[in-house]
C-alpha positions in Angstrom: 123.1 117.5 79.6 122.8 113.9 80.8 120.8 110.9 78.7 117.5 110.1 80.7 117.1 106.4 82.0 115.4 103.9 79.7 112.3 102.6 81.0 114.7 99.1 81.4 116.9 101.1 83.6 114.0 102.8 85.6 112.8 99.5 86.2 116.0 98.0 87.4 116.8 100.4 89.1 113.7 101.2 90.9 112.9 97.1 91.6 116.3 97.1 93.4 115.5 99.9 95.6 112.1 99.1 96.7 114.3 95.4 97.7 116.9 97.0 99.3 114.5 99.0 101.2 112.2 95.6 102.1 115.2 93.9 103.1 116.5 96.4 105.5 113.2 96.5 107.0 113.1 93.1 107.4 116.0 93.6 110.0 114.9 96.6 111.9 112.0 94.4 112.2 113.5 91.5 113.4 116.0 93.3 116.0 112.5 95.2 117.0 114.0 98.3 116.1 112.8 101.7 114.3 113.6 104.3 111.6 113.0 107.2 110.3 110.4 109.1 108.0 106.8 107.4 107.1 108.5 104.0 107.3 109.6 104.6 110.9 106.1 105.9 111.6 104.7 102.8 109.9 107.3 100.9 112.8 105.2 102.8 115.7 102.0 101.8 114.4 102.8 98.4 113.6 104.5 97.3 117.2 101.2 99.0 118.8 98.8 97.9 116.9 100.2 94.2 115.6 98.5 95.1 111.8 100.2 94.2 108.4 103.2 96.4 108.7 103.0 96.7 104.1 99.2 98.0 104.7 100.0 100.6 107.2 102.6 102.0 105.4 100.7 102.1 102.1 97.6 103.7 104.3 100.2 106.4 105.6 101.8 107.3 102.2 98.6 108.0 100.4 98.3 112.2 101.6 101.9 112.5 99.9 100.9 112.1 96.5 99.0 115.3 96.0 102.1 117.2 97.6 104.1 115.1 95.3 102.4 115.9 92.2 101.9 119.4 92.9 105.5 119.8 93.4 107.7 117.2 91.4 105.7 116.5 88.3 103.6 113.3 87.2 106.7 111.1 86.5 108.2 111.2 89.7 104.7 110.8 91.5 103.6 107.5 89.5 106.8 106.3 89.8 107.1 106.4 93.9 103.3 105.0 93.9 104.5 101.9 92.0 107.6 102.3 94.8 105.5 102.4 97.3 103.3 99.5 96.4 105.9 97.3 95.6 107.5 98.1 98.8 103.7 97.7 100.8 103.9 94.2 99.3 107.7 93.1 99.8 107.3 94.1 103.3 105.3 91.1 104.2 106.1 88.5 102.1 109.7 88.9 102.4 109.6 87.3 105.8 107.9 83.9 103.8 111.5 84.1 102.0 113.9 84.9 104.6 114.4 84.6 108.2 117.1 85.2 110.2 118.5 82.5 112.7 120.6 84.8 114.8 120.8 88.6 114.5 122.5 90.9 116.5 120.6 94.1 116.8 123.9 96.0 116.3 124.6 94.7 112.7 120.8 95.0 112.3 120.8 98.6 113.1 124.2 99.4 111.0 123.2 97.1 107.7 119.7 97.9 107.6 120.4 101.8 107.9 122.9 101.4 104.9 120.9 99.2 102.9 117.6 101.4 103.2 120.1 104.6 102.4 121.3 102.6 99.2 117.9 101.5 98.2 116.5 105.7 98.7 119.7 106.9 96.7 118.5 104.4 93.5 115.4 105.5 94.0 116.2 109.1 94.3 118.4 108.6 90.9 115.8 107.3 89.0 113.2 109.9 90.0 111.0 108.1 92.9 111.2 108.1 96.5 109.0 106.2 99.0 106.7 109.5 99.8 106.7 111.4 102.6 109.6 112.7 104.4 111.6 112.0 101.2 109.3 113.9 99.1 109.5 117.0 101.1 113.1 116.7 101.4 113.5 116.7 97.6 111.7 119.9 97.4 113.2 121.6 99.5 116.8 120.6 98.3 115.3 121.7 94.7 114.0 125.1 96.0 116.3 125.6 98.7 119.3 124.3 98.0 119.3 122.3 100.9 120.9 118.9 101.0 118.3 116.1 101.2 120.4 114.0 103.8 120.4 116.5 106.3 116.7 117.4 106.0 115.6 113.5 105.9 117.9 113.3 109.4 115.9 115.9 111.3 112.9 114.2 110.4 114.0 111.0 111.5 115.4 111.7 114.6 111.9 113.6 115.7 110.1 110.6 114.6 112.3 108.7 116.4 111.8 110.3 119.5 108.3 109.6 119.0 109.2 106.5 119.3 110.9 106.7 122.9 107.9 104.9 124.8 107.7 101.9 122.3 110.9 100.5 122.6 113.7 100.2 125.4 116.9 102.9 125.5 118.8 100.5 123.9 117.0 99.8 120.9 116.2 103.5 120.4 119.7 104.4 120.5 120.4 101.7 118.2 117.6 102.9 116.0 119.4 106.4 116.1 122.4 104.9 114.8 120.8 103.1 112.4 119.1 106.4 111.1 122.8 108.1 110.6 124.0 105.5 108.9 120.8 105.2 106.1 121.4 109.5 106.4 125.1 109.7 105.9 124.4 107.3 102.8 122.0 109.9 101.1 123.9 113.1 102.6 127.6 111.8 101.1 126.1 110.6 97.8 123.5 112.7 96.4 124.6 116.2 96.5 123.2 119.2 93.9 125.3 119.2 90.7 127.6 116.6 91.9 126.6 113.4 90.0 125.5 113.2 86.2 124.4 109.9 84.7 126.6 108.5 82.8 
């Protein structure tokens, strides 16, 4: 049976998700592109409604919890509220501490999508997630065997084509691309029984 994390390692590993995950939003943002799950849908209602982009996606999360508790225990519930209010945070004062001079929305599609897929995976090893989609696609990989990856990718590309009438053909096809990329990430690296901690 593999050793749980230390509360050290939780932290660590959690803090560096939740970045990874503000830093790839950062360049969706910037290339005005979208994603998938709640954060995707937190995309939509920021570029029609110009509001903090970290306050709509903490507003958005907050009907996951009960699901979450209900489902995966108190641990892993606590732990992707902290997630999730860390992240509602980093979203917007990241851009005080970075900004991007030239970005092509090409490299901003492919790096975001693997950096938010890295940042879920630690997340997803330590026993968090950033709500929604993620939450439901945990379940049902537990209960159903499904893999994660492939459930999280239906999601996102239905949410992202919600988002046909907010941004051009080009951007939503980037968006898609970027959406396989933070999929493929999850789908290749977090399969059932695979990976023990070490």
């Amino acid at each position: 049976m593999p050793k749980r994390h230390t509360w050290l390692e939780d932290a660590q590993g959690l803090l560096t998700g939740v970045l990874l995950m503000a830093l790839a939003i950062q360049f969706f943002k910037h290339a005005g592109l979208l994603t998938g799950g709640i954060t995707g849908l937190a995309f939509l209602l920021y570029y029609a409604t110009h509001w903090a982009y970290g306050a709509i996606f903490f507003a958005i999360s907050l009907p996951f919890y009960l699901f979450a508790y209900r489902v995966l225990g108190r641990e892993f519930t606590l732990k992707t509220f902290l997630c999730i209010a860390m992240l509602s945070v980093l979203a917007d004062w990241l851009p005080h501490w970075i900004q991007f001079g030239q970005l092509q929305p090409w490299f901003a599609s492919i790096i975001g999508g693997l950096l938010a897929g890295i940042g879920i995976l630690m997340l997803i090893r330590h026993k968090a997630s950033l709500g929604g989609v993620t939450v439901m696609a945990l379940f049902l990989q537990q209960r159903h065997g499904w893999r994660a990856g492939h459930i999280q990718l239906v999601f996102d590309l239905c949410i992202l084509a919600a988002g046909a009438m907010t941004v051009s053909g080009e951007k939503l096809l980037l968006s898609i691309m970027g959406a396989v990329a933070l999929n493929l990430v999850i789908a290749i690296n977090h399969r059932p029984g695979r990976y023990m901690g070490m």
